[in-house]
C-alpha positions as CSV (number, residue, x, y, z in Angstrom):
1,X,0.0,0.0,0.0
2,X,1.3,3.5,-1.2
3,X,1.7,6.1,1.0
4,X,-1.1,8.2,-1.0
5,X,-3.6,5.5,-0.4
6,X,-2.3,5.3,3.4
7,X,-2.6,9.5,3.6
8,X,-6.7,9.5,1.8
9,X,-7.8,6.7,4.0
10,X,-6.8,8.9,7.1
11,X,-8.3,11.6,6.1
12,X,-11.6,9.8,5.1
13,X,-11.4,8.3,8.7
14,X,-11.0,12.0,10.0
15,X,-13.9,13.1,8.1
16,X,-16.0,9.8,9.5
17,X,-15.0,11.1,13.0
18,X,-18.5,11.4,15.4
19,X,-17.9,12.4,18.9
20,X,-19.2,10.0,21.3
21,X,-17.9,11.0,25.1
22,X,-19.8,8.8,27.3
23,X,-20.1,7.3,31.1
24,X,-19.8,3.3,30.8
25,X,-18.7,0.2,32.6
26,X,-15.4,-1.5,31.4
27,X,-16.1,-5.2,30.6
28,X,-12.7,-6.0,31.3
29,X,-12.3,-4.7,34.4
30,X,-15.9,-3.9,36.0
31,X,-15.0,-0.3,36.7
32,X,-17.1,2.5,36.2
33,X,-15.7,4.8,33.5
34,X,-16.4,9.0,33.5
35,X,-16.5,10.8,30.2
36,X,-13.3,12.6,29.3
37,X,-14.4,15.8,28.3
38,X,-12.0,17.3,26.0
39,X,-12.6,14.2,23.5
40,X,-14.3,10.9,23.1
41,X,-13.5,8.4,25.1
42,X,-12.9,5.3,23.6
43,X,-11.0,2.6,26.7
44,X,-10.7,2.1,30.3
45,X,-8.8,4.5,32.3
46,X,-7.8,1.7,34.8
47,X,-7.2,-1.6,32.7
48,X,-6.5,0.4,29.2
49,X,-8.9,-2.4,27.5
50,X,-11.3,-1.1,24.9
51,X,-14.2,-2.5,22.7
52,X,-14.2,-3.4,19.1
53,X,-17.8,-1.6,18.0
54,X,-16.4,1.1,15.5
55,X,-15.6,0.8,12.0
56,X,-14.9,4.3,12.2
57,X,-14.0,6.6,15.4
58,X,-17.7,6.7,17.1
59,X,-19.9,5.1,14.4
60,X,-20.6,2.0,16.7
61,X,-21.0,0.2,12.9
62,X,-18.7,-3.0,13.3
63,X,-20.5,-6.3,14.6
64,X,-17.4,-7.7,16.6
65,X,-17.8,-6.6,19.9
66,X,-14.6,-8.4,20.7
67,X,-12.3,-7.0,23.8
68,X,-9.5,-4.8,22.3
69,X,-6.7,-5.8,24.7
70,X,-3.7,-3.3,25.0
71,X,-0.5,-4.8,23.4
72,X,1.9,-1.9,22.7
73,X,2.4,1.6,22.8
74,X,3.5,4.3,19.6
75,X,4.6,7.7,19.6
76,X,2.0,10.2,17.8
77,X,2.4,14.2,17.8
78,X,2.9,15.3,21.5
79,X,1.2,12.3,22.6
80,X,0.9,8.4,22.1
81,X,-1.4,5.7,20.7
82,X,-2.2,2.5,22.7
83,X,-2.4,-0.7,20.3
84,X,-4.6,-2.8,20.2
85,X,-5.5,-6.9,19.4
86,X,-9.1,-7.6,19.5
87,X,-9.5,-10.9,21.2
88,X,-12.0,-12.0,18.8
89,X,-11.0,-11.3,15.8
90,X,-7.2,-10.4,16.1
91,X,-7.4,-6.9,14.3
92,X,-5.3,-3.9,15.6
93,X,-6.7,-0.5,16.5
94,X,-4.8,2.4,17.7
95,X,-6.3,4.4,20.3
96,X,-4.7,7.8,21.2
97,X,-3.8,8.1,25.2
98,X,-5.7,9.8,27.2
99,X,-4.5,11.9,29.8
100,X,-6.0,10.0,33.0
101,X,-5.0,7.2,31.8
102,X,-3.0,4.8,34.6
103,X,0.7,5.6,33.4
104,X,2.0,2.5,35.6
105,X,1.0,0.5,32.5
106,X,1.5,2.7,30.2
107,X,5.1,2.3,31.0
108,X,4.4,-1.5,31.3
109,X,2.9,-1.6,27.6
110,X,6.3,0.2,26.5
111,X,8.2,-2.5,27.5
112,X,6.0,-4.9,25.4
113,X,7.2,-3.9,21.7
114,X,5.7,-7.2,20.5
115,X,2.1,-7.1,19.2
């Protein structure tokens, strides 16, 4: 895959973007998850899992509904992006950190180049 054809299908994903910020329960963990409130929140503050229900950031479109367990971290921009393997169907997502996110395994997922 060209890097053209990687650049257009980040920008249609930008474009596809639809803010969801909302209160939940982590299915990993049981915990009870705020909203963020500067941006959607999209995994668990306290166990860093996520849920495999967009095909685009906040459409709630794909049918999985695997676990997306954390596997890796990547530098992005100022920040980084958490990577993911869905249980289920072994995909990988990126998620972008978030900033009260627990940083004890964060630094543990650093460690763990191999995804």
């Amino acid at each position: 895959m060209g890097y053209d054809t990687i650049l257009f299908s980040w920008v249609i994903k930008l474009k596809k973007f639809t803010m969801i910020d909302e209160n939940f329960i982590c299915e990993k963990c049981g915990k009870k998850v705020k909203r963020l409130g500067y941006t959607a929140r999209d995994h668990c503050p306290y166990c860093l899992y996520s849920k495999h229900v967009d095909v685009f950031p906040g459409d709630r479109k794909n049918t999985c509904y695997g676990l997306l367990k954390p596997v890796g971290i990547e530098k992005f921009k100022n920040n980084y992006k958490i990577i993911y393997r869905c249980e289920k169907c072994k995909e990988l997502h990126k998620n972008i950190m978030a900033i009260d996110d627990d940083m004890k395994l964060i630094i543990e997922l650093s460690k763990n180049t191999i995804y």
